[in-house]
C-alpha positions in Angstrom: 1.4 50.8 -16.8 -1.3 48.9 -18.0 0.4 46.6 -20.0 3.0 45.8 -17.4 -0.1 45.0 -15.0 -2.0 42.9 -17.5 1.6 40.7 -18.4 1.9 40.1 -14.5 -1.0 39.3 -13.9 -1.0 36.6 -16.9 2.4 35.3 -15.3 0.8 35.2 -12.0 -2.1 33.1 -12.9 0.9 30.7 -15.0 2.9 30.3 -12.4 -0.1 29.6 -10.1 -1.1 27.1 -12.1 2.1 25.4 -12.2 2.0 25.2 -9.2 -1.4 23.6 -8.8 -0.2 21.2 -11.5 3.0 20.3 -9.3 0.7 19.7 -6.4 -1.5 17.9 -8.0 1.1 15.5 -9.4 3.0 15.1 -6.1 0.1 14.2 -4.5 -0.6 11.2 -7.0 3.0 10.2 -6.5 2.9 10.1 -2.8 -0.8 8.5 -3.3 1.0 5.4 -5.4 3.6 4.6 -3.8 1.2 4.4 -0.1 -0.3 1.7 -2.1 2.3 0.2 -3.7 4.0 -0.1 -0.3 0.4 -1.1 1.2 0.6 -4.2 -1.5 4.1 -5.1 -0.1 3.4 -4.9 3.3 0.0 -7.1 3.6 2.1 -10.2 1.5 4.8 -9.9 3.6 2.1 -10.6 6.4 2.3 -7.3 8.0 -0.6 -4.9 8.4 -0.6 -2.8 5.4 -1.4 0.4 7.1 2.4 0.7 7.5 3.2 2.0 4.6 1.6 5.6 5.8 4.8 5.8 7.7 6.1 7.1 4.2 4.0 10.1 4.4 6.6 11.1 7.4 8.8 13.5 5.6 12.6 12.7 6.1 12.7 9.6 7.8 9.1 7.6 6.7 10.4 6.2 3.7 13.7 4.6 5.7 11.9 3.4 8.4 9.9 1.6 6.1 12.4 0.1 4.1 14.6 -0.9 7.5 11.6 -2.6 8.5 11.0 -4.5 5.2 14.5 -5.3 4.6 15.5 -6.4 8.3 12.4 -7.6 10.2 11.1 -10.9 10.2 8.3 -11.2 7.9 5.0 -13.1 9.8 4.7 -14.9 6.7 8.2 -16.4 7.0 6.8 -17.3 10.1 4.0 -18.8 8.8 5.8 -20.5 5.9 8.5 -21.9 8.8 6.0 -23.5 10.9 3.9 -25.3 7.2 7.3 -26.7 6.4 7.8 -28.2 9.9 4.5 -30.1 9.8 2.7 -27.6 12.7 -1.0 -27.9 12.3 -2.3 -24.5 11.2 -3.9 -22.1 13.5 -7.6 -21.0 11.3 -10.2 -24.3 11.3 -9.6 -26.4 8.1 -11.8 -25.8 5.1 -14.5 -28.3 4.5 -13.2 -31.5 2.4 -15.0 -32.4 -0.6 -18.1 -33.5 -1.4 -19.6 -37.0 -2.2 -20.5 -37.5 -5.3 -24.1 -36.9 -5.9 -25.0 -34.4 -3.5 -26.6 -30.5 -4.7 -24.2 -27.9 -5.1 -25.6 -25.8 -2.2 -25.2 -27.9 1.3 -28.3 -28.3 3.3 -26.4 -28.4 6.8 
């Protein structure tokens, strides 16, 4: 009897770590591609805290990918409105300057 208790113990503690190991990896997976998606999302011009809708189980990852695939992308947008000749909506950097003056600006 005490050999039949010692062997299930051993393939208790396997199988438990298993399925630590399994956790462990899923949650990297699911971690990678948040931030993959996250990537996507901000240079498409959309706020990159959409891609947590794929931690919705079922329907996150579709909703994401409708939305990437079908929606109008605010850097289209933005792209649209450069190629038309529409003055951009943030001030304009500073020009260049003179020859001659320090590296650090006074004003």
């Amino acid at each position: 009897m005490n050999d039949n208790s010692a062997a299930a113990a051993t393939a208790a503690s396997v199988i438990g770590g298993m399925i630590i190991g399994y956790g462990i990896v899923l949650v990297a997976i699911m971690a990678f591609t948040v931030w993959i998606y996250w990537r996507i999302f901000v240079k498409a011009g959309y706020n990159g805290a959409l891609a947590l809708l794929n931690l919705v189980p079922g329907v996150g990852p579709l909703v994401v990918m409708v939305i990437l695939a079908f929606g109008r992308w605010p850097i289209e947008d933005e792209l649209a409105a450069l190629r038309a000749g529409a003055p951009m909506l943030g001030p304009m950097p500073p020009g260049p300057m003179p020859p001659g003056t320090s590296v650090m600006p006074t004003s």
